[in-house]
N, C-alpha and C positions, 0 to 999 in steps of 0.2 A: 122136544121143545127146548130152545134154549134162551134162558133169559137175562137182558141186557140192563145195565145198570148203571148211570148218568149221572154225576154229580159234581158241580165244582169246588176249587179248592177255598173260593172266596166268590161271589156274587161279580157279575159283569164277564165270565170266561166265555160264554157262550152255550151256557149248558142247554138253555131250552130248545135254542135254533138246533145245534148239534144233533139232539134226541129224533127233534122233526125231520132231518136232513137222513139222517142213516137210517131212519125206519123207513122213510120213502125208500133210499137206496135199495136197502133187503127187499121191498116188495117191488122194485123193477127188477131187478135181479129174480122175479120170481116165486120171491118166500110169500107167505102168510103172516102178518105182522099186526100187532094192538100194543098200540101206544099209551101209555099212562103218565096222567100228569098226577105224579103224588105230592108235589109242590101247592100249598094255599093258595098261592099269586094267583094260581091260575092260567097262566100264562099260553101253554100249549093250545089248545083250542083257538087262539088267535091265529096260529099259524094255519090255520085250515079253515076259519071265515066263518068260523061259529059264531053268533051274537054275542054281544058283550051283555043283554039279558039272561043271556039262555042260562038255567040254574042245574041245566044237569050235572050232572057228576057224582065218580064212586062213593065218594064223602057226603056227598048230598043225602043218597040211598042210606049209607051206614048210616047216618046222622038221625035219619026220619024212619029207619026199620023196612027201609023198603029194598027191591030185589037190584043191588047195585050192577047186575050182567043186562038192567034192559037201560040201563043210563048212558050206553054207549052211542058213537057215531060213526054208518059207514062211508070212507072219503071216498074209496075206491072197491069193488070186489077184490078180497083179500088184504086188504088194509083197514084197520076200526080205531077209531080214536076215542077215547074213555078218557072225561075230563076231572079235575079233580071237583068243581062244586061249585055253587056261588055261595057268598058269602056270609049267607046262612048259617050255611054248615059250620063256618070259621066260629064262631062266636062259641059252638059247643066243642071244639075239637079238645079244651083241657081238660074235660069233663067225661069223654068217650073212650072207651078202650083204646090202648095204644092202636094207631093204623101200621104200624112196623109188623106188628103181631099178626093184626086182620091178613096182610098181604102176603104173612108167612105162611097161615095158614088158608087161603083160598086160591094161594097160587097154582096147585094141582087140578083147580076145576078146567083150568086154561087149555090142557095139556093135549088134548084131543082135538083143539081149534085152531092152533097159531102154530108155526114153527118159531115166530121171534116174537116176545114178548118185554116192551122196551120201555124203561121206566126214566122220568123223568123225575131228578130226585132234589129236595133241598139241601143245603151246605148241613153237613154234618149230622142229620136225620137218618134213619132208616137203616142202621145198622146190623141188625136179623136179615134183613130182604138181602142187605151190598153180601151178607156173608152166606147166601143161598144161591146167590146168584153165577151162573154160567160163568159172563165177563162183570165184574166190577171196573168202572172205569172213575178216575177221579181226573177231569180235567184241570188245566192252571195254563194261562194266557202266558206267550214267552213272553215277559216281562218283568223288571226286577222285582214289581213290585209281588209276584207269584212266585220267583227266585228265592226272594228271603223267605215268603208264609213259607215254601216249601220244606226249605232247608231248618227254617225250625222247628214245625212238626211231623216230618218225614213223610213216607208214602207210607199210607196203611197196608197192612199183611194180607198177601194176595192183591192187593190193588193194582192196578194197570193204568201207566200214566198216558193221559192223551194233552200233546201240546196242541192251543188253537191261539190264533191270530199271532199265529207267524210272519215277520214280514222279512222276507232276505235281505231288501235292501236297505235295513237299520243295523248298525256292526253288533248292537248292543244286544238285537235276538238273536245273532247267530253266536255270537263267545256266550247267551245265555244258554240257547239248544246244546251249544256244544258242548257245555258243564252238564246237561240232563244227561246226554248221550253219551258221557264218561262214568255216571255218578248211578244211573238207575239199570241204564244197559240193554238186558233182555226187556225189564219193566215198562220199556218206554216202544209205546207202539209206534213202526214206522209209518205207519199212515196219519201224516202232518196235518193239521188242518190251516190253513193258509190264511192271513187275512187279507179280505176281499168285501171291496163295500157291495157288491149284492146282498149281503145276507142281510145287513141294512133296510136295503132296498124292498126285499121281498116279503121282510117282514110289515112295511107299508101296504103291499100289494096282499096282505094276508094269507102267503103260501108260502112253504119252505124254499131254499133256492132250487132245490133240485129241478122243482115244476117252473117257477116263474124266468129262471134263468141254466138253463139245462146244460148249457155251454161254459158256466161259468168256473173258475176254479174251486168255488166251494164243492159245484156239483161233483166237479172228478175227486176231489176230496175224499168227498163222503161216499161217492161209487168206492174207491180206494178201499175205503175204512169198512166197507157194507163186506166187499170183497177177502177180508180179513178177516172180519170175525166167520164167515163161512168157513173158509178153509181151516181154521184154529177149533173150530165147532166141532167140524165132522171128524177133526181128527183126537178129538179127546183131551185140547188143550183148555188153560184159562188164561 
């Protein structure tokens, strides 16, 4: 099993869509895939049409003592979404054993069930999990204003940079890319993520782009990036 790990470098990069997009990806492609939102917001389950009621979630479970493996959702045979809570749970989270911990230590239950196990992660959280993790990925939007965060607080050790909302025909993202792609090197994964307003879009339509617009560039995108960390997987890379 190998497990994937989402996070941006500042809020707005795309992280949530991202996680949704490339877990779909690995389960067309085939794999076995559970999704996790360990993010508060919440966010993730909107991309898959879950109620904005609905209180499931792992953090829910932890929160209330209960078995947080039946809190999950199936979107498709071979794809489960495991949300992080409603906002219940929020109000006890400073109060509860670190969730960094919990996920360090129950991530072995997984291991017989998924081939990919894809965590959607908040900005600067979860640093046991990013440092257990198969691929750590820290996304940052080419733009200057993820240029500078970048270049002041570096790439974290081990991390793997993913640029999204890339646009070619702005000069200002490509002389940026072009500094990542000087500066970080091997670090910087070449599967780009493009900007493309379906992702937008689909997020309206409450599905990842892959589903609602299959043709789109986000979708070969993240087929791209789904197809990357495969080959990087099997062969024993990070």
């Amino acid at each position: 099993m190998s497990v994937l790990t989402l996070s941006g470098i500042r809020g707005g990069v795309g992280t949530t869509s991202v996680a949704a997009m490339v877990g779909d990806a690995l389960h067309i492609q085939d794999q076995s895939v559970l999704l996790v939102d360990a993010d508060s917001s919440n966010m993730l389950r909107l991309l898959f049409n879950v109620p904005y009621h609905d209180s499931h979630g792992w953090f829910t479970a932890y929160s209330c003592e209960q078995d947080w493996t039946e809190h999950s959702f199936e979107v498709s045979p071979g794809l489960m979404l495991l949300p992080y809570g409603h906002s219940v749970a929020e109000t006890a989270e400073e109060t509860l054993p670190d969730p960094d911990a919990f996920w360090v230590r129950n991530i072995a239950l997984l291991e017989k069930s998924f081939d990919w196990v894809v965590f959607d992660l908040p900005v600067g959280k979860y640093p046991l999990l990013r440092k257990h993790a198969t691929f750590d990925l820290l996304l940052a939007a080419v733009d200057i204003g993820c240029h500078l965060h970048l270049h002041q607080v570096g790439l974290p050790l081990a991390a793997r940079l993913l640029a999204t909302q890339f646009n070619p025909s702005r000069q200002l993202s490509n002389d940026v890319l072009g500094d990542w792609q000087a500066k970080y090197s091997d670090a910087l994964i070449p599967a780009i993520m493009h900007w493309d307003e379906s992702v937008h879009e689909s997020m309206a339509l409450k599905s990842p782009a892959t589903r609602a617009f299959p043709d789109s560039r986000a979708a070969q995108d993240s087929h791209s990036l789904a197809a990357w960390l495969q080959v990087h997987a099997a062969a024993g890379n990070r």
